[in-house]
C-alpha positions in Angstrom: 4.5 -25.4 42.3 6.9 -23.3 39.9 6.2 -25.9 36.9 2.5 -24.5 37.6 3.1 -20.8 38.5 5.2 -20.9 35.0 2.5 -22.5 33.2 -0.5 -20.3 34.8 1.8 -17.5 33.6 2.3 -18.6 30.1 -1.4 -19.3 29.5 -2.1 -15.8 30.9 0.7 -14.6 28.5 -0.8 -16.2 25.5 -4.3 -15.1 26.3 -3.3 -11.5 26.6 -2.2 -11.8 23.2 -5.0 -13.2 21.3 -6.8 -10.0 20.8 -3.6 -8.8 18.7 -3.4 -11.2 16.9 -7.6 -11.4 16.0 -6.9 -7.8 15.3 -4.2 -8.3 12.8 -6.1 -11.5 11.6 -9.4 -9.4 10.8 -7.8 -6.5 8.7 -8.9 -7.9 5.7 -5.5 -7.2 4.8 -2.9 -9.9 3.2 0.1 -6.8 2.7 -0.4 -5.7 6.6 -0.9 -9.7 8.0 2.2 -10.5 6.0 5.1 -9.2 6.9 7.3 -9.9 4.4 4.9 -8.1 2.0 7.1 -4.7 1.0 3.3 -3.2 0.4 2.4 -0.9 3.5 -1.4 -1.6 3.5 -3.3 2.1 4.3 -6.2 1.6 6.6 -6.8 4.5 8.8 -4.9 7.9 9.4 -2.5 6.4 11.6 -1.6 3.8 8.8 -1.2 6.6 6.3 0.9 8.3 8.5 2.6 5.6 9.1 3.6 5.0 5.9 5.0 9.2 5.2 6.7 8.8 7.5 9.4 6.2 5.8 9.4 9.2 3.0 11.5 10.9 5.8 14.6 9.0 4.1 14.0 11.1 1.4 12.6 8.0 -0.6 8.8 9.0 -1.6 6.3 6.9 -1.0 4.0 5.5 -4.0 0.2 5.2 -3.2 -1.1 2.4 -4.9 -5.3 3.5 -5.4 -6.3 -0.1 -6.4 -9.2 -2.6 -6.1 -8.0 -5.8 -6.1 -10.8 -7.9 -6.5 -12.6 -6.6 -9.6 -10.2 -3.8 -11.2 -8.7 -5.7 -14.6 -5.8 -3.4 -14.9 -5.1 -3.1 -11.5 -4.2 -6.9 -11.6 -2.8 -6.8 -15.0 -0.4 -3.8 -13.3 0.5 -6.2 -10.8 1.2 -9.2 -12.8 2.9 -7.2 -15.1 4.7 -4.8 -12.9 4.6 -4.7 -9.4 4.8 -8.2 -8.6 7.9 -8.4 -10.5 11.0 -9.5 -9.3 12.6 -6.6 -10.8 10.6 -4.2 -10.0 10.2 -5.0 -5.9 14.4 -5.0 -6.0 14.3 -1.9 -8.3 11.8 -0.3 -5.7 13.2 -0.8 -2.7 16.3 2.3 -3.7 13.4 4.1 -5.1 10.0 4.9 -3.4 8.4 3.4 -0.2 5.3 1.1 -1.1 1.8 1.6 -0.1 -1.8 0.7 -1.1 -5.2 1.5 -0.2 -7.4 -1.2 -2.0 -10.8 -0.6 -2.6 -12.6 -3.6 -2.9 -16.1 -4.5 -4.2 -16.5 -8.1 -3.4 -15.5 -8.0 0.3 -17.1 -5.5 3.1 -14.7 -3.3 4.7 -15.5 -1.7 8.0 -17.4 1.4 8.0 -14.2 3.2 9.4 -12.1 2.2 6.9 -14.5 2.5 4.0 -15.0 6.2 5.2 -11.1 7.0 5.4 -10.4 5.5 2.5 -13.4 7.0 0.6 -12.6 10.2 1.9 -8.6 9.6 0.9 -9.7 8.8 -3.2 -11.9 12.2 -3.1 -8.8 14.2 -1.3 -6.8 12.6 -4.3 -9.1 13.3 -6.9 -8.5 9.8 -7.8 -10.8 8.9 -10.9 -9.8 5.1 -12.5 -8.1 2.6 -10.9 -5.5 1.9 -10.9 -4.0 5.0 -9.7 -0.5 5.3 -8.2 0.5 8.5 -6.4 4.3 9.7 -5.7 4.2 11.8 -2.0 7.2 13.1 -0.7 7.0 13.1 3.5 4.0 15.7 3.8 1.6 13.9 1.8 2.2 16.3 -1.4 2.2 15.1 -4.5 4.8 14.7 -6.8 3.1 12.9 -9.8 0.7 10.5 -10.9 0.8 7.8 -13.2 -1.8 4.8 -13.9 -1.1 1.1 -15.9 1.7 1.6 -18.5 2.5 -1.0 -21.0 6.1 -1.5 -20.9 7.2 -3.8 -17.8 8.7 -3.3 -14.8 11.9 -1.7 -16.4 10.0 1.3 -18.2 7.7 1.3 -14.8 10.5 2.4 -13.0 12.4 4.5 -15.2 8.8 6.6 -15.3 9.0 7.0 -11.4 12.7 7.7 -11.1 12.0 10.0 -14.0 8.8 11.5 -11.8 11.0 12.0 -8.5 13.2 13.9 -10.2 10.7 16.7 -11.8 12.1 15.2 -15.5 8.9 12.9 -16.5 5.9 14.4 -16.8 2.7 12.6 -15.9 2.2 9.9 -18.9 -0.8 10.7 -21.0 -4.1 8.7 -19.9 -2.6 8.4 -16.0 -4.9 8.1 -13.2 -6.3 4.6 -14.0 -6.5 1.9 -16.8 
């Protein structure tokens, strides 16, 4: 009778937990289904704010504006740059990572699509790929697009940013 009772209660357990999990499954979101991933995938409000508020460490947090699944310098920046090695370890003393993808080739929900539409035309982003510095309020520190160079350069520019002695690069804002 307890071999059942614990079973009963297991199955209950694991049922109870299966619309979490169909939640995280349907994100459409590899960064947020993958933990490992040091990319903060922005969804909603809540995700956003989510993500400002790591900046509280006094790290900012770079907004990645990308579309990953037709934008050639977006994935060019990534292969080149973000996906690095060196710049994921050079990152992680530097900015908090986040990304709101804008994809053409799969459907987001109409929530999402909305908040994140509304979040490019509150960040007057116009090319992809765009990559915004925000300190814990959301304010913006700089902006910067692809940038030939590597992940070395990459990171100097951001450091650089943060500090208020880099300008934004000429041609920023998208590829």
């Amino acid at each position: 009778m307890i071999v059942k009772t614990g079973l009963m209660a297991l199955a209950l357990a694991a049922l109870a937990a299966l619309p979490l999990a169909h939640a995280l499954e349907g994100s459409g979101s590899e960064a947020a289904a993958d933990s490992s991933s040091p990319w903060h995938e922005v969804t909603s409000q809540d995700s956003l704010e989510a993500a400002l508020a790591l900046a509280k460490d006094g790290k900012p947090v770079l907004l990645e504006f990308t579309g990953s699944d037709w934008c050639g310098w977006c994935k060019r920046l990534h292969k080149e740059v973000l996906d690095t090695p060196a710049f994921l370890k050079g990152a992680k003393d530097l900015v908090h990572l986040a990304t709101v993808d804008m994809p053409k080739k799969r459907k987001l929900p109409a929530a999402e699509q909305a908040f994140k539409n509304d979040l490019v035309k509150s960040h007057k982003i116009e090319g992809y790929p765009t990559l915004v510095l925000l300190d814990a309020s959301g304010k913006e520190i700089g902006r910067t697009g692809y940038q030939k160079g590597g992940p070395e350069k990459f990171l100097a520019l951001l450091a650089g940013m943060i500090k208020g002695t880099t300008k934004q690069p000429e041609g920023s804002g998208g590829g």
